[in-house]
N, C-alpha and C positions, 0 to 999 in steps of 0.2 A: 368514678365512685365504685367501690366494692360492690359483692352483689352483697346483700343485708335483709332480714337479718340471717344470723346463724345461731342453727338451734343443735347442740354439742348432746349426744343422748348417750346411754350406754349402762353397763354395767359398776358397780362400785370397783375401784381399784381396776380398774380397765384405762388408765390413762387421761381422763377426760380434762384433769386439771394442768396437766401438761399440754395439751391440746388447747385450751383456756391462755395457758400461759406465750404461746405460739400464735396464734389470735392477736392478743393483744400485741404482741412488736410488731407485726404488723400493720398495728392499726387499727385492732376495733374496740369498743370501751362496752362497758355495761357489767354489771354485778359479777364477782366469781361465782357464785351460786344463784338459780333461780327459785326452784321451788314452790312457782306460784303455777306456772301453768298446767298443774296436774288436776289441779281443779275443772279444765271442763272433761275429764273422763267423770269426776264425780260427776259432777250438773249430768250431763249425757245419762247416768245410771238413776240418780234421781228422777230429772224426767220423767225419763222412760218408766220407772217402775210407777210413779206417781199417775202420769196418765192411763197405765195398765189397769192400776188397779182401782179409778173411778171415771176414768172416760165413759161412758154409756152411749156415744152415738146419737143423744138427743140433744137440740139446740138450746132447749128451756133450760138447761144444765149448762151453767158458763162453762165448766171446764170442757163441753161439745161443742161450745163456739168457739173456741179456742187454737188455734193451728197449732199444735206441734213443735213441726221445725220452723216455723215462724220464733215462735218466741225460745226456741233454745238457740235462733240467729241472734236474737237481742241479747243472750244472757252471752254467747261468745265475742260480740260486738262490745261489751264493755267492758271482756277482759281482754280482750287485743287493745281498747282506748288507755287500761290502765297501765299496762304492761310500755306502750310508748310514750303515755305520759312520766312514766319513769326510767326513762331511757332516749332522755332527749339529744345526747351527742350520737351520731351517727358517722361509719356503722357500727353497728350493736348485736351484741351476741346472747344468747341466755346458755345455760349449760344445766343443763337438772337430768339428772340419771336416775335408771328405776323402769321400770315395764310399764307403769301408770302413762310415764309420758310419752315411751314408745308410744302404747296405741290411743293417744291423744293428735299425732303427727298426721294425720290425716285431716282433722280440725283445722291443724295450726299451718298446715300450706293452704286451707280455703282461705284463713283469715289473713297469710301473707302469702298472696300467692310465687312475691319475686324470690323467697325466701330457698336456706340451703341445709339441707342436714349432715352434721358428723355424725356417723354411728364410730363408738370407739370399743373394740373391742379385745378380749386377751383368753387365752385356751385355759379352759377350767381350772386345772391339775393349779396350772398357778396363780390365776384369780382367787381359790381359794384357798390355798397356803397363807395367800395376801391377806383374804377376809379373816381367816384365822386366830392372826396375830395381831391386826388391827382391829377388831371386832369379836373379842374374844368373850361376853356374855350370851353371842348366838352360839345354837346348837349349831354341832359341823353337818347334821340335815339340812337344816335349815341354809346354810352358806350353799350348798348344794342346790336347793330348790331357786334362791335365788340367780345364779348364777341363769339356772338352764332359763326359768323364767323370762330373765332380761332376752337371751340370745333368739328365744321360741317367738317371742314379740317378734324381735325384729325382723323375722323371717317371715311372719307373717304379715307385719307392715311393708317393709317392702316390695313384696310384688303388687300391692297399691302405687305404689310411686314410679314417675317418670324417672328414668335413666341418668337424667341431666342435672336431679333435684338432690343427688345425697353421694357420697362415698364411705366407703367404710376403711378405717384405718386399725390396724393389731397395734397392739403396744409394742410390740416386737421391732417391728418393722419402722416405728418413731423413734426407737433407738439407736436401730443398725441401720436404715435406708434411709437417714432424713432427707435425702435430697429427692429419693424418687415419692414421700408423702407429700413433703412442701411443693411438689412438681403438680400432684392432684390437687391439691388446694389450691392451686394457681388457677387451672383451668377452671374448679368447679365456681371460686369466687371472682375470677374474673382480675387478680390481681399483677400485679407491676410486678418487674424482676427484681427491685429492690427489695419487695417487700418478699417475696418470694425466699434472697438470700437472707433475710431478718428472721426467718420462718425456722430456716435451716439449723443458724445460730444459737437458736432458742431451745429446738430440738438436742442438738448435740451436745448443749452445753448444763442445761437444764432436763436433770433424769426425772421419769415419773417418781410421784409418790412412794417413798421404800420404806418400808417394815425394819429392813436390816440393809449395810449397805451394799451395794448391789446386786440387792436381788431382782429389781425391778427388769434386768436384763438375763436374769439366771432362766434355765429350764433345766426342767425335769421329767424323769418317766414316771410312771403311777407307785413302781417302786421304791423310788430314789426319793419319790417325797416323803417316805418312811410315813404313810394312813396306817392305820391299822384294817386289820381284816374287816371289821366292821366297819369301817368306813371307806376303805376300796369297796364296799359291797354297795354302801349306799351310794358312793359317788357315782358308781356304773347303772346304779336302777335309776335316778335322776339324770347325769349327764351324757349318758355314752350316746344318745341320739343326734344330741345338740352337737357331741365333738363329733359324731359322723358327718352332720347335713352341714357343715362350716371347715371339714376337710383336715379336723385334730388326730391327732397322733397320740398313742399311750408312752411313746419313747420321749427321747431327748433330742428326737429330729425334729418335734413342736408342730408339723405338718405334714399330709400326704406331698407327693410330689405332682405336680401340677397344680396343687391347690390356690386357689384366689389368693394373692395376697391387695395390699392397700391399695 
């Protein structure tokens, strides 16, 4: 049996539903979209603020007899029951993208511990070309903020996580390397070489999500995406950390050399 489940995270237009799509020839079933389990970062912050601001430390006051993480165990205890009650073929994948659920992953390996993460991810400059044009009532700040947001999580999620529990794949590299991504998903899930070439297939023949037609495999320098002055300004106050600490490039090389790839 595959390892199960798998929780697909990332940024918008970062690949993930390609990734979804790759998954399943493989093999695993369960909703294209999640969007349920961002819900215990809520609960977590409810909580937490709720006991802040009337816990009193005295036992005469229910809410001082009350454990804590006891009962935020019971409130994540039954959205892991609901979450498999709706996802009874196995294996099973969820996919829900957003920073919420980044730093919700920590939760959601207690509550499954066999479990495996994608992070999917793609270099600003053309994540937000992408979000642009796809999503064109947000402010191009705003595209910016989310962007770095997502990648900021995941860096800081991460070094919470075991080695053996997540890979990270670029859009890039589900493009042009499907053989050496479908090669990490092999080991990280545990899976057959068939399903392994079913992976490859899926990749090579099915592009990510495109705005225009392939763009999804285009790069660009910070020039060449033709921003404006004001918006080269804001992209580098928001993102120029995130394309540092992840090994991005302002050219059309799309990465340092040596840089991590998938």
């Amino acid at each position: 049996m595959a390892r199960y489940p798998v929780f697909v995270v990332g940024s918008a237009r970062s690949g993930t539903s390609a990734m979804v799509d790759a998954l399943r020839v493989a093999g695993y079933n369960g909703f294209r979209e999640g969007m349920f389990l961002t819900l215990i970062q809520k609960f977590e912050h409810l909580i937490d603020g709720h006991f802040s601001a009337f816990e009193t430390g005295r036992k005469q006051v229910l809410i001082g007899a009350i454990d804590k993480d006891q009962f935020k165990q019971r409130i994540f205890e039954a959205v892991r029951q609901t979450v498999e009650d709706n996802n009874p073929k196995t294996p099973w994948l969820d996919k829900t993208g957003g920073p919420q659920m980044i730093s919700s992953l920590p939760v959601i390996l207690r509550l499954w511990p066999d479990s495996a993460v994608i992070y999917s991810k793609r270099r600003g400059i053309e994540n937000i070309l992408s979000r642009v044009k796809k999503f064109p009532a947000l402010k191009f700040e705003e595209h910016c903020i989310g962007w770095a947001q997502n990648m900021k999580a995941w860096r800081r999620v991460r070094a919470t996580l075991n080695k053996d529990a997540f890979v990270e794949v670029d859009q890039q590299d589900m493009i042009k390397q499907p053989e050496a991504v479908a090669a990490k998903l092999r080991t990280l899930l545990g899976l057959s070489e068939e399903q392994e070439k079913k992976m490859v297939t899926s990749m090579s023949s099915k592009r990510p999500q495109e705005t225009d037609a392939g763009s999804s495999s285009r790069t660009y320098s910070l020039e060449s995406a033709k921003f404006s002055d004001e918006q080269v300004a804001l992209f580098l106050k928001h993102c120029q950390g995130e394309m540092d600490a992840y090994g991005y490039t302002l050219d059309e090389s799309y990465r340092a050399a040596g840089a991590t790839r998938a």
